[in-house]
Residue frames relative to the residue before (quaternion, step in Angstrom):
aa qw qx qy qz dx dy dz
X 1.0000 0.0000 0.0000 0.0000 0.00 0.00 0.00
X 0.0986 -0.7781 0.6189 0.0428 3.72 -0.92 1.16
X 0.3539 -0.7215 0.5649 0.1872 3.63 -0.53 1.23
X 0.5906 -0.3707 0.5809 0.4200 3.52 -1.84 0.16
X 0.1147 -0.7703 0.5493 0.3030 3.53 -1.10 0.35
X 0.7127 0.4196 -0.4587 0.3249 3.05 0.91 1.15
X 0.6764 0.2858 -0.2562 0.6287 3.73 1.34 -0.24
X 0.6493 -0.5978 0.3949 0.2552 3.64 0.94 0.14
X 0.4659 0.7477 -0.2919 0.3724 3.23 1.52 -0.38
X 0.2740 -0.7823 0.5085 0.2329 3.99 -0.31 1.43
X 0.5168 -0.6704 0.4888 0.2111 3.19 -1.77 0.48
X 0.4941 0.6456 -0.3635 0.4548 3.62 1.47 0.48
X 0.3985 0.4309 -0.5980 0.5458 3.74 1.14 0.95
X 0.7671 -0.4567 0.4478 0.0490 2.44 -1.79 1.44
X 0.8357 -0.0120 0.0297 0.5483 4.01 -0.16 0.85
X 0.4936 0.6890 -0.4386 0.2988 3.62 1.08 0.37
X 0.0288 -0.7922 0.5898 0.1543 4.11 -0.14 0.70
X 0.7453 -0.4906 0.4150 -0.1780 2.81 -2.27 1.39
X 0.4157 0.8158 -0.3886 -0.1029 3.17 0.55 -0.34
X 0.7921 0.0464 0.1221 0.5962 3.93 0.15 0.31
X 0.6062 -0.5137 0.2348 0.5599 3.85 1.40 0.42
X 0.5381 0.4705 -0.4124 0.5648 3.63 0.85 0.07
X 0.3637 -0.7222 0.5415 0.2302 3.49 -1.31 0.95
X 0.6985 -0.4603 0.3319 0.4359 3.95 -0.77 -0.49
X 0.8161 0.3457 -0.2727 0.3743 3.07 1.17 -0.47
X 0.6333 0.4849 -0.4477 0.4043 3.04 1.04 0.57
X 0.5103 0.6227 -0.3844 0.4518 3.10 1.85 0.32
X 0.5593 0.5872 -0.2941 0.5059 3.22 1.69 -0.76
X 0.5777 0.5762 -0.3949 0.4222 3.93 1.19 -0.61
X 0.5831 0.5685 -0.3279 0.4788 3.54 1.42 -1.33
X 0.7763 0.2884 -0.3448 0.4419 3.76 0.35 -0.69
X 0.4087 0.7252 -0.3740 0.4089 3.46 1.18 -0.34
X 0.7368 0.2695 -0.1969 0.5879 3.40 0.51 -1.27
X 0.7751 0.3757 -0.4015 0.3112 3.86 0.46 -0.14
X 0.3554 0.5828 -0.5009 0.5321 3.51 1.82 0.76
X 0.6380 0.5963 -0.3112 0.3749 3.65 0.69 -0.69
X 0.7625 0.4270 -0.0864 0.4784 3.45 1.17 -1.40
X 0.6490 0.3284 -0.2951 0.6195 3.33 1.58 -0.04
X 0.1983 -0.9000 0.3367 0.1932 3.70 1.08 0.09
X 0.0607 -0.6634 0.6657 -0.3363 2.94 0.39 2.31
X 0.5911 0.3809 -0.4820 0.5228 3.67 0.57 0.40
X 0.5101 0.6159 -0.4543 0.3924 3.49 0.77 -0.56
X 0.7282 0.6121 -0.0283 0.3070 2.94 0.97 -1.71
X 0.7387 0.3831 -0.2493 0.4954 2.90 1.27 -0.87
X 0.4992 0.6962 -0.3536 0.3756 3.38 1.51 -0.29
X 0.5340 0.6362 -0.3001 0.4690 3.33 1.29 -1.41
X 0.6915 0.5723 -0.2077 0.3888 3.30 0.57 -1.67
X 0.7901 0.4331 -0.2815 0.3302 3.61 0.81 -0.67
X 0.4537 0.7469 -0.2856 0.3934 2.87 1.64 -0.58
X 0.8095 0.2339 -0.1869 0.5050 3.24 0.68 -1.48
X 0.5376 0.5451 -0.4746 0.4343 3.69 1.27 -0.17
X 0.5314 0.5349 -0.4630 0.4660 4.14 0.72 -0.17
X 0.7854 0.4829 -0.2013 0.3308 3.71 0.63 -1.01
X 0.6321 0.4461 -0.2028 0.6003 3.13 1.88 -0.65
X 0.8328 0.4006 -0.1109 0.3655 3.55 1.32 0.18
X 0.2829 0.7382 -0.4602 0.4040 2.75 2.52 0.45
X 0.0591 -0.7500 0.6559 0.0612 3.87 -0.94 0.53
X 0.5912 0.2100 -0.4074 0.6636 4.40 0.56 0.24
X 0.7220 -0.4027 0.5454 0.1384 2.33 -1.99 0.84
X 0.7745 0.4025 -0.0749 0.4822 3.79 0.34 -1.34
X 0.7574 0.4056 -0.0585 0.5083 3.90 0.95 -1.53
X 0.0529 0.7957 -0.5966 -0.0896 3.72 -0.67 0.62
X 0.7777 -0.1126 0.0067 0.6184 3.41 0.68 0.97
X 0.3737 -0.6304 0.6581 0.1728 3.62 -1.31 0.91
X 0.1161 -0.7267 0.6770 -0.0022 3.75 -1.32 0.48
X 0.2472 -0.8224 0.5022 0.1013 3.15 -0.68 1.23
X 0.0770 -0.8967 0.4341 -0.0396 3.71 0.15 1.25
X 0.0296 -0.7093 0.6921 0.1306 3.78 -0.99 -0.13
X 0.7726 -0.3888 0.4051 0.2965 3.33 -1.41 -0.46
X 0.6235 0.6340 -0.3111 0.3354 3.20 1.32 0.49
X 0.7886 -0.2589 0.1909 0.5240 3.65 -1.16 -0.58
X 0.7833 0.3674 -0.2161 0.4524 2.94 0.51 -2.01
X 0.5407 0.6762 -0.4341 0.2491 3.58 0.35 0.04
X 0.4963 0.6198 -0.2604 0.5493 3.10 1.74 -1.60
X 0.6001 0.6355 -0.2995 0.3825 3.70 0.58 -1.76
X 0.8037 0.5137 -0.0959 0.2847 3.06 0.03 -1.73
X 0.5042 0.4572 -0.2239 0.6976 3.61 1.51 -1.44
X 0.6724 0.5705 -0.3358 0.3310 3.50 -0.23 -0.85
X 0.6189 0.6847 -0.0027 0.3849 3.09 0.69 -1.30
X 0.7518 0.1893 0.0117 0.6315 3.47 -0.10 -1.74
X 0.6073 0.4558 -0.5008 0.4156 4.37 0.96 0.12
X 0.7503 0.5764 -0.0505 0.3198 3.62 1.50 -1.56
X 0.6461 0.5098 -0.0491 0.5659 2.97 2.08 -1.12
X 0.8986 0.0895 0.0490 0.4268 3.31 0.39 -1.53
X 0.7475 -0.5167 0.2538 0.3314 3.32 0.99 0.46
X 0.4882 0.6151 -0.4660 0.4077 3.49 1.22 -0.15
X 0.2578 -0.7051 0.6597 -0.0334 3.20 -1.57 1.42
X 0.8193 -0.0683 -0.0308 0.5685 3.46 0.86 -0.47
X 0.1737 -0.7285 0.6447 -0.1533 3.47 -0.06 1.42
X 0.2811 -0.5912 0.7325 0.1867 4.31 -0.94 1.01
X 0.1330 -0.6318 0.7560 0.1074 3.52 -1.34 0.74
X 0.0672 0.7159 -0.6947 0.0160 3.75 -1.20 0.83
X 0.2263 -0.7054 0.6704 -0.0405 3.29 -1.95 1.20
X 0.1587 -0.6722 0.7016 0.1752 3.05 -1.28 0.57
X 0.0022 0.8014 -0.5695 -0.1827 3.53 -0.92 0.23
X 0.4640 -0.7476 0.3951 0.2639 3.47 -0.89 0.39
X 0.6661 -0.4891 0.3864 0.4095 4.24 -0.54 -0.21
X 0.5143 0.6174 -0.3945 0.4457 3.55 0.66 0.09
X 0.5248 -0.7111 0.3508 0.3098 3.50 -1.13 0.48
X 0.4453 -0.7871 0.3271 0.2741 3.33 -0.25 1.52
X 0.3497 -0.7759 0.4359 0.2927 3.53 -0.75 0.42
X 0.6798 -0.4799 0.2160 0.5109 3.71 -0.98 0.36
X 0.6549 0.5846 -0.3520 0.3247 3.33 1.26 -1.69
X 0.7820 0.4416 -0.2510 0.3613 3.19 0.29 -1.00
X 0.5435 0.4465 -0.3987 0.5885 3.87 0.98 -0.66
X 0.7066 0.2987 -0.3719 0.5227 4.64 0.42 -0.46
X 0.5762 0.4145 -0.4978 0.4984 4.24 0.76 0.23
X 0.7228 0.3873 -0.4040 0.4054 3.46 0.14 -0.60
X 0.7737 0.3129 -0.2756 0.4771 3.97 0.42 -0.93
X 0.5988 0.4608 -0.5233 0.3940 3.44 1.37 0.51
X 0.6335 0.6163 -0.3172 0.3439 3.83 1.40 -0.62
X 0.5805 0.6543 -0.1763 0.4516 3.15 1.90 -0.66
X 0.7030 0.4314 -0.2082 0.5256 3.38 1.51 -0.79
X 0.6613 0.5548 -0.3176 0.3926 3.14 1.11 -0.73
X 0.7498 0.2153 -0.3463 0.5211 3.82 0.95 -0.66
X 0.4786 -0.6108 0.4676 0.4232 4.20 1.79 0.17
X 0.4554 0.6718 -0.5553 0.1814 3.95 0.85 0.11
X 0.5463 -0.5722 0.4638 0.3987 3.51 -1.51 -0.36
X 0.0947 -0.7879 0.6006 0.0973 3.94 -0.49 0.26
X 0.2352 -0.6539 0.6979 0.1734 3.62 -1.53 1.07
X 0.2287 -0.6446 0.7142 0.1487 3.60 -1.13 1.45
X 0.0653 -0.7149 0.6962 0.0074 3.93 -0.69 1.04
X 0.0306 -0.6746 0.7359 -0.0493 3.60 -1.02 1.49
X 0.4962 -0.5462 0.6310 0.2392 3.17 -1.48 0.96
X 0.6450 -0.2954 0.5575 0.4312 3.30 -2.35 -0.25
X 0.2606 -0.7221 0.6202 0.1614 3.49 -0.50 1.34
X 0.6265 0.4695 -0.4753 0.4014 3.61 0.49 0.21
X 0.6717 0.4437 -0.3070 0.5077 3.17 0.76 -1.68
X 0.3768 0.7151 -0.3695 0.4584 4.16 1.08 -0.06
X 0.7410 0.3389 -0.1482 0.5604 3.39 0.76 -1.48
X 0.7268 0.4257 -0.4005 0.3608 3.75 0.51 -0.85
X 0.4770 0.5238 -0.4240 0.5642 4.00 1.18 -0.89
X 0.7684 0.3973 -0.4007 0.3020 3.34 -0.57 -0.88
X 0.5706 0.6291 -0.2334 0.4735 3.45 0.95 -0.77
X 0.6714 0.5077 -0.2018 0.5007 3.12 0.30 -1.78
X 0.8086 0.3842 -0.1551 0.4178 4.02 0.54 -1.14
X 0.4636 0.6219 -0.2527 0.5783 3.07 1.79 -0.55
X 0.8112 0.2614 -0.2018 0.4826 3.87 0.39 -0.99
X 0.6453 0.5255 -0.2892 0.4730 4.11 1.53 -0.55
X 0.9100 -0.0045 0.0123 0.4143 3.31 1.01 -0.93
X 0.5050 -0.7105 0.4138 0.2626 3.44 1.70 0.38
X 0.6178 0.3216 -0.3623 0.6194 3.25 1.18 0.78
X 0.4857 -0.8404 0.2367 -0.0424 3.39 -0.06 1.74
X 0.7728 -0.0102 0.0822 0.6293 2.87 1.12 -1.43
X 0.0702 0.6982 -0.6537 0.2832 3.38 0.88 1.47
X 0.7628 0.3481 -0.3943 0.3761 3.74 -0.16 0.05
X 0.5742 0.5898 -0.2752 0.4967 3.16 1.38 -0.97
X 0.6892 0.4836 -0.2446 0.4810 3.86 0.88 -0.94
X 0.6549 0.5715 -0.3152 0.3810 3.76 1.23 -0.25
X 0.6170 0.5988 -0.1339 0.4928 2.72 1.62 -1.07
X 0.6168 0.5040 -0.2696 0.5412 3.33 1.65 -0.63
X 0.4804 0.4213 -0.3749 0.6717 4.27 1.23 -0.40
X 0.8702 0.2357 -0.3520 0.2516 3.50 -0.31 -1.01
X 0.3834 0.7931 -0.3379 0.3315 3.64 0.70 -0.84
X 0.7576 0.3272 -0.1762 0.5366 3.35 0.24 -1.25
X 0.4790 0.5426 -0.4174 0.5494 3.79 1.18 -0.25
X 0.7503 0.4786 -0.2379 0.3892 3.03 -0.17 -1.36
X 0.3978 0.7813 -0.2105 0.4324 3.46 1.20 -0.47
X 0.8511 0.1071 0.1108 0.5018 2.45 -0.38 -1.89
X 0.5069 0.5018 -0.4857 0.5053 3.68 0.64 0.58
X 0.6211 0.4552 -0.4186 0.4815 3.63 0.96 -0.56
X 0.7701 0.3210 -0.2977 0.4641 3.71 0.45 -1.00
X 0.4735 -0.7715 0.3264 0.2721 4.07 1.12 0.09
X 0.2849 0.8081 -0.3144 0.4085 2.68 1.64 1.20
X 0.0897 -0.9348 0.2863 0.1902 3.72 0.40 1.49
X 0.8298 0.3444 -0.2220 0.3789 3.32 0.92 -0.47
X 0.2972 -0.7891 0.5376 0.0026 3.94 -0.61 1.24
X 0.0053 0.8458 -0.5173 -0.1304 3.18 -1.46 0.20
X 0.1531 -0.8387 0.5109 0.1103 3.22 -0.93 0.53
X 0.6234 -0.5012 0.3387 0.4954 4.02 -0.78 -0.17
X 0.8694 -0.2147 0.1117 0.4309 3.17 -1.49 -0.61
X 0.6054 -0.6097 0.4764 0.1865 3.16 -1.22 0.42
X 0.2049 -0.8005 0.5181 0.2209 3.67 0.55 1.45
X 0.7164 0.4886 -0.4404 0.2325 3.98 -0.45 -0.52
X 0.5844 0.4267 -0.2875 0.6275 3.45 1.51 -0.62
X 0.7492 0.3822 -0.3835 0.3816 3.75 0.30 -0.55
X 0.8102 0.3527 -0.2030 0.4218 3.47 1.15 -0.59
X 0.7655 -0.4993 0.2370 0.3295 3.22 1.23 0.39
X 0.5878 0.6109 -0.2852 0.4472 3.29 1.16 -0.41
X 0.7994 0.0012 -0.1717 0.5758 3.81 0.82 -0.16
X 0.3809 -0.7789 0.4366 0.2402 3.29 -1.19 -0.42
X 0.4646 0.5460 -0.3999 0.5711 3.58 1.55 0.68
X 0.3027 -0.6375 0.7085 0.0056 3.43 -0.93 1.40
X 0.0712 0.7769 -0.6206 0.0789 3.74 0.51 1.35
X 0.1018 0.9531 -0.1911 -0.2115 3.67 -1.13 -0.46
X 0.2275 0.5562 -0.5836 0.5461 2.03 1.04 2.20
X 0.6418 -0.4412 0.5720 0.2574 3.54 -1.45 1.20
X 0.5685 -0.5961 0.5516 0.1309 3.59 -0.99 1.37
X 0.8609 0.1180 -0.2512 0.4265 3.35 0.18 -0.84
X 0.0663 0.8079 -0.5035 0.2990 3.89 1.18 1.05
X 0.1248 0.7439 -0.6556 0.0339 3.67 -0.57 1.00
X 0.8228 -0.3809 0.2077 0.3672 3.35 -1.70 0.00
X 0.4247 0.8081 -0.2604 0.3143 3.47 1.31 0.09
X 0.6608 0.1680 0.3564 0.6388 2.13 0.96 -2.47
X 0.1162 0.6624 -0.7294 -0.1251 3.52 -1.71 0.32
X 0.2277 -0.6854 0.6714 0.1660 3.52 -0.92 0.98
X 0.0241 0.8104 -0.5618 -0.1643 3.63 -0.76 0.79
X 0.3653 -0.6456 0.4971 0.4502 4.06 -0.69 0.45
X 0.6933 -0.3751 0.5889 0.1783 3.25 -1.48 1.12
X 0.7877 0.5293 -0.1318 0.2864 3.47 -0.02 -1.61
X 0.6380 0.5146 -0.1861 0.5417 3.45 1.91 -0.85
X 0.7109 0.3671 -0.3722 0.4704 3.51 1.00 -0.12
X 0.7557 0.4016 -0.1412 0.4978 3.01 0.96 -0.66
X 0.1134 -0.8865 0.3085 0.3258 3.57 -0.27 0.62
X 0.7056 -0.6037 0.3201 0.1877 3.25 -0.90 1.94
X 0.2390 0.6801 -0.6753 0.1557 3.94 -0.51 1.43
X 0.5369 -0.4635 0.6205 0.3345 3.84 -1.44 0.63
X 0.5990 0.5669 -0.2803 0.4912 4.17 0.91 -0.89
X 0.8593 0.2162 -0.0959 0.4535 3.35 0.38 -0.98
X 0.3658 0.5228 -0.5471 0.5418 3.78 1.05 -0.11
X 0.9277 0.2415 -0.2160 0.1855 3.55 -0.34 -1.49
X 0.3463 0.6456 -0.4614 0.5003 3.14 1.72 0.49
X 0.6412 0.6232 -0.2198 0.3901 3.29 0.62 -1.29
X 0.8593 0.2359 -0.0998 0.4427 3.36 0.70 -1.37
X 0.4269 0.5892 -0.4805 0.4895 3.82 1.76 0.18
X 0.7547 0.3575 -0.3904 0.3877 3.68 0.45 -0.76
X 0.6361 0.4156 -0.4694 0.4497 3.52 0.77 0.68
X 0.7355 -0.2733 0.3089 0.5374 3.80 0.77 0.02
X 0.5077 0.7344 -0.4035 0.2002 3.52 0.47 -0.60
X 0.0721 0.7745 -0.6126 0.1403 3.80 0.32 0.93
X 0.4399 -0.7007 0.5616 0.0142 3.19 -2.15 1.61
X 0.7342 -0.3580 0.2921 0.4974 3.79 -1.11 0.25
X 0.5665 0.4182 -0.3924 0.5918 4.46 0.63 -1.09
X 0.8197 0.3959 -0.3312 0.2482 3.46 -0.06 -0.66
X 0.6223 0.5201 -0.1765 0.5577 3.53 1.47 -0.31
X 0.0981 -0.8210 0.4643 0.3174 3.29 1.66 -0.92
X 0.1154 0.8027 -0.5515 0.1957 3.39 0.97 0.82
X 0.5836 -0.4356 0.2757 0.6275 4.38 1.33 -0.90
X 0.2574 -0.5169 0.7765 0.2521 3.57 -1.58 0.19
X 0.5444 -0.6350 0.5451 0.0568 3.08 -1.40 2.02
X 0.4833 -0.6528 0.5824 0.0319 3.23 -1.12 0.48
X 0.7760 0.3036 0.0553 0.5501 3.95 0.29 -0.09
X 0.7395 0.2940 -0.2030 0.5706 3.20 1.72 -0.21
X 0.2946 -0.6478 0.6276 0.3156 3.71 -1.83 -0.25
X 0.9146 0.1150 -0.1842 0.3410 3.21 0.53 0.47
X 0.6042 -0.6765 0.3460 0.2399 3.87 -1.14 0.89
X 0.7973 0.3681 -0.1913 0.4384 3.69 0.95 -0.46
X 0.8187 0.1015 -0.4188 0.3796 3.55 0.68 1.49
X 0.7726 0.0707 -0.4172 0.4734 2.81 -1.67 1.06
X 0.4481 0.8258 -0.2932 0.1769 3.02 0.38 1.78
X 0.0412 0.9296 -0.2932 0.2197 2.73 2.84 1.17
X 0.8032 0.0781 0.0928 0.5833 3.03 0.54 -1.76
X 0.6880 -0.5251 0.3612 0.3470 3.83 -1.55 0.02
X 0.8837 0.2672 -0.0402 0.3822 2.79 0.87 -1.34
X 0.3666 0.7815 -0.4166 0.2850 3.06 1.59 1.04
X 0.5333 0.5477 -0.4301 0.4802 3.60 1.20 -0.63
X 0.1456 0.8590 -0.3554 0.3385 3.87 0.63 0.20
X 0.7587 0.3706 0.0246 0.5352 2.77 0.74 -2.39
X 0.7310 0.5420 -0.1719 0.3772 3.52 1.29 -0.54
X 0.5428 0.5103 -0.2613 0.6137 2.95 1.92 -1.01
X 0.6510 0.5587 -0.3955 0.3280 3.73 0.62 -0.20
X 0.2578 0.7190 -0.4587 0.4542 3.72 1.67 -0.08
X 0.7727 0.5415 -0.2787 0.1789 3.17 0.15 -1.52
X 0.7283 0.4062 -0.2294 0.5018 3.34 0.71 -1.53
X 0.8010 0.3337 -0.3219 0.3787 3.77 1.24 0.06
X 0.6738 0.3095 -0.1546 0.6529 3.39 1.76 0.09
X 0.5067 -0.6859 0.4420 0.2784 3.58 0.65 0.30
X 0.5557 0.6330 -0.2690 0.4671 3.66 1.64 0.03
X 0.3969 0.6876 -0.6038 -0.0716 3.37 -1.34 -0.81
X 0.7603 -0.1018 0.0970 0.6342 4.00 -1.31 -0.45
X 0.6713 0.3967 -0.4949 0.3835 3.45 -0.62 -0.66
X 0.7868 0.2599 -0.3456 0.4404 3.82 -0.16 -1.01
X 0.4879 0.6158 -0.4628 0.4106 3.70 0.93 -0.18
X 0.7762 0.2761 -0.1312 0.5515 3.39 0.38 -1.39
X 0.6755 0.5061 -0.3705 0.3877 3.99 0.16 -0.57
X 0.7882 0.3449 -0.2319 0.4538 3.76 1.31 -0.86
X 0.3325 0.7142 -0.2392 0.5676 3.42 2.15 0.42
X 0.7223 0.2984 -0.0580 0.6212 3.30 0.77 -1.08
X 0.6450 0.3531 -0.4642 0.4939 3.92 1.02 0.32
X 0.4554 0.6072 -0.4225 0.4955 3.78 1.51 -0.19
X 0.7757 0.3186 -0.2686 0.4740 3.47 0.43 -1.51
X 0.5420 -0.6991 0.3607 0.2955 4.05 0.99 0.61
X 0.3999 0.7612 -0.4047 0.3112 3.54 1.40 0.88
X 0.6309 0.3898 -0.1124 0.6613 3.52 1.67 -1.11
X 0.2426 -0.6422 0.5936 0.4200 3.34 -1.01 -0.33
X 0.6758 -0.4247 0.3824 0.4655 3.61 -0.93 -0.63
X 0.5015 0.5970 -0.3440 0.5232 3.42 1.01 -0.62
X 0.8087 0.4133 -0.2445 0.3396 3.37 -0.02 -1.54
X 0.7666 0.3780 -0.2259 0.4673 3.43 1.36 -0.94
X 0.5014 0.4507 -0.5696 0.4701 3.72 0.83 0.75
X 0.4429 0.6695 -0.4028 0.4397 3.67 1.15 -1.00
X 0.8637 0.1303 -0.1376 0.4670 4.08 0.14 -1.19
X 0.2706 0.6130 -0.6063 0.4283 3.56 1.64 0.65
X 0.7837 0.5476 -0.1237 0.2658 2.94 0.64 -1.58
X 0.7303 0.3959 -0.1272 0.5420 3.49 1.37 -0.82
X 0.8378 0.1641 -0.1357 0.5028 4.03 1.17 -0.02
X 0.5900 0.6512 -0.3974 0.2643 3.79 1.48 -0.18
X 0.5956 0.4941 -0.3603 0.5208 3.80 1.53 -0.91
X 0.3816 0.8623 -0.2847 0.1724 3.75 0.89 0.13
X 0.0145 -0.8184 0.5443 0.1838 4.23 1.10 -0.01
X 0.4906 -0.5746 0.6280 0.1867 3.91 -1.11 0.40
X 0.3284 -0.7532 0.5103 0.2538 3.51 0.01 1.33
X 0.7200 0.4797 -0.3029 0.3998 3.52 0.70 -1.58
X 0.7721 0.3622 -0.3535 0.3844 3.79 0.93 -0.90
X 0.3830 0.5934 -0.5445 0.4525 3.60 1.34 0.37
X 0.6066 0.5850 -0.3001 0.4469 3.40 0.53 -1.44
X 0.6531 0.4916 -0.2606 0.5136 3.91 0.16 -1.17
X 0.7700 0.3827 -0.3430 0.3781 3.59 0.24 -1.40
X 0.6625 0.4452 -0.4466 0.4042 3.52 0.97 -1.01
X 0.6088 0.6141 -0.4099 0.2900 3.43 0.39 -1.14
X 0.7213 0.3528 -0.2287 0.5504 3.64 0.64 -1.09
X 0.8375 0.1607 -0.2917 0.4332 3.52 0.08 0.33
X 0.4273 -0.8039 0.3332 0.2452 2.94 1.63 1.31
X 0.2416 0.6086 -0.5917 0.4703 4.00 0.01 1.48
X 0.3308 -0.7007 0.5670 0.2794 3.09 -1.57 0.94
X 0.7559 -0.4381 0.2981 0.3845 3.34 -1.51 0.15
X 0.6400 0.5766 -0.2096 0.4626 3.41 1.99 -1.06
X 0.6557 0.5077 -0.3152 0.4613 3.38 1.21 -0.80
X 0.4803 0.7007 -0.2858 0.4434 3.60 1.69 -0.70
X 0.7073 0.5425 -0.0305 0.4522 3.24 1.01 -0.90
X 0.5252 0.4302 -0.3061 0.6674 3.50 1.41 -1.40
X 0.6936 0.5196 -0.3460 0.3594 3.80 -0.23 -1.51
X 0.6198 0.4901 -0.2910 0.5394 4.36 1.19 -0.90
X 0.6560 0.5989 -0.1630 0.4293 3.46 0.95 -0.72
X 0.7667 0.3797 -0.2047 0.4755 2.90 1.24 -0.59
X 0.6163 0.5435 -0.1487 0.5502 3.45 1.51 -0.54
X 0.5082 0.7305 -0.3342 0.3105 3.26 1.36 -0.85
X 0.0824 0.8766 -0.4567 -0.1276 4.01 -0.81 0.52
X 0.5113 -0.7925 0.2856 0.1704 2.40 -0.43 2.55
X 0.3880 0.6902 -0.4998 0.3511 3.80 1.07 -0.68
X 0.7477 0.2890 -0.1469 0.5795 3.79 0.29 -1.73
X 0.8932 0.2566 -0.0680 0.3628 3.74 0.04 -0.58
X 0.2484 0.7527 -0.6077 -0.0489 3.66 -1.72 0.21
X 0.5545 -0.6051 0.4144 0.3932 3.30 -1.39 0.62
X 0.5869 -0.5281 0.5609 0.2491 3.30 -1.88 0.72
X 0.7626 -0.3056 0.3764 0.4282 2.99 -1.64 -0.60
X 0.7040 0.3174 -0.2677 0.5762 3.95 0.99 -1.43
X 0.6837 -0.4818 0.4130 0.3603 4.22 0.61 0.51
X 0.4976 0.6593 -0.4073 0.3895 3.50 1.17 0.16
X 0.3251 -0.6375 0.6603 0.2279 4.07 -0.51 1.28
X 0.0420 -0.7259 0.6392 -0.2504 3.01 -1.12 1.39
X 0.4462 -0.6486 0.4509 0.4206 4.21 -0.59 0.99
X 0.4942 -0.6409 0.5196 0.2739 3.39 -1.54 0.92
């Protein structure tokens, strides 16, 4: 494993590029902050404004927003009502089988009251739910790959039924995580139908400023609900719908030596909150970590024991980056 040598950030995620010891995203932060200082964000803001009005197709809907119970959601609604003129924006959710958590069931029916909009809740087959997850859970250690497609596509699928062309979602993962280096914003697979655009490209995308953004509307985190204090993580206010969703995140680990912690801890040395020091320090002290309670949750809903949980990690597990301690905890070699 070969860290960023400047946010700390390892080179064993999947599609992440290098350049000279410095990963992409912190190269992507460097142009990031020089879109800001020439004010091509300005620009692109301007641009949306009049590109929402010239692209409203229902009569009733000026764009669908795909939303959950998080920050950037608050942001995002918040945003396109305060900024650009939307008056009636459709808000759609997928949610997944897991036990929902307080925060995220009192963000959504607070984000909904606050601008009065309408919102499609979209549950899957809560069975076929349990068998995918499984099925991906025991083939490829990535759990809720089906369950996460359904969350990108869904809101398409949507809004193509009600002819409704332009969507949004949050940040743009390939620029934020390293994996390209074009802050585009429109969604790749966008056709003449539809344009999904990332939130995250007009605006430039911080973990600092989303949740500023979305506390002064109501937006409230797991400590603040007393809903639990995660295990495996540093912080309370994403991916924080259901329990046993961080699961899907904690599973990085035993194949990439990674998970939330280096996601969010080397994120928050880009956006110049942490230093580097501080955020290998709590790599080190909370990322090889599993949430007892969201282990518990996952098995329970997809009805697995805690032991078979374990056989199924074991088997996927790459021993190259990783091995168990003494208490059976995978842990970097």
């Amino acid at each position: 494993m070969i860290r960023c040598e400047r946010c700390g950030f390892p080179n064993t995620r999947p599609g992440i590029i290098f350049v000279g010891g410095v990963c992409q995203s912190c190269l992507n932060e460097d142009k990031k902050q020089a879109m800001i200082k020439s004010g091509e964000f300005k620009s692109r803001q301007e641009w949306l404004t009049k590109y929402i009005q010239e692209n409203k197709t229902h009569e009733r809907y000026d764009c669908v927003v795909a939303v959950s119970g998080g920050k950037d959601s608050h942001t995002i609604v918040r945003r396109l009502i305060e900024n650009h003129g939307v008056r009636n924006p459709l808000l759609v959710t997928v949610t997944d089988e897991f036990t929902h958590s307080k925060a995220g069931l009192l963000n959504i029916n607070n984000l909904v009251n606050k601008y009065d909009l309408d919102h499609i809740t979209f549950r899957c087959k809560p069975i076929t739910f349990k068998h995918e997850t499984l099925r991906d859970f025991q083939n490829e250690l990535h759990p809720l790959k089906w369950i996460e497609e359904k969350i990108y596509a869904t809101p398409i699928e949507i809004a193509k039924a009600y002819g409704i062309k332009v969507i949004f979602f949050g940040e743009n993962s390939d620029f934020e995580y390293g994996s390209g280096d074009d802050l585009y914003i429109f969604y790749k697979n966008s056709d003449d139908k539809v344009r999904v655009i990332y939130m995250g490209a007009i605006y430039p995308y911080s973990i600092k400023d989303s949740l500023k953004v979305a506390k002064e509307i109501g937006f409230v985190d797991l400590v603040e609900t007393n809903d639990w204090r995660r295990a495996g993580s540093i912080e309370d206010s994403t991916q924080i719908d259901s329990v046993a969703y961080v699961i899907q995140l904690w599973t990085k680990f035993v194949k990439f030596g990674f998970q939330r912690v280096s996601d969010i801890a080397c994120r928050l040395v880009r956006e110049g909150t942490l230093t580097k020091d501080q955020a290998l320090k709590l790599i080190e002290e909370r990322d090889y970590i599993c949430d007892p309670m969201a282990k518990t949750d996952f098995c329970n809903t997809i009805r697995i024991s805690e032991m078979l949980f374990d056989e199924i990690v074991d088997r996927h597990a790459n021993k190259d980056l990783v091995e168990q301690d003494i208490n059976g905890q995978w842990r970097l070699k």
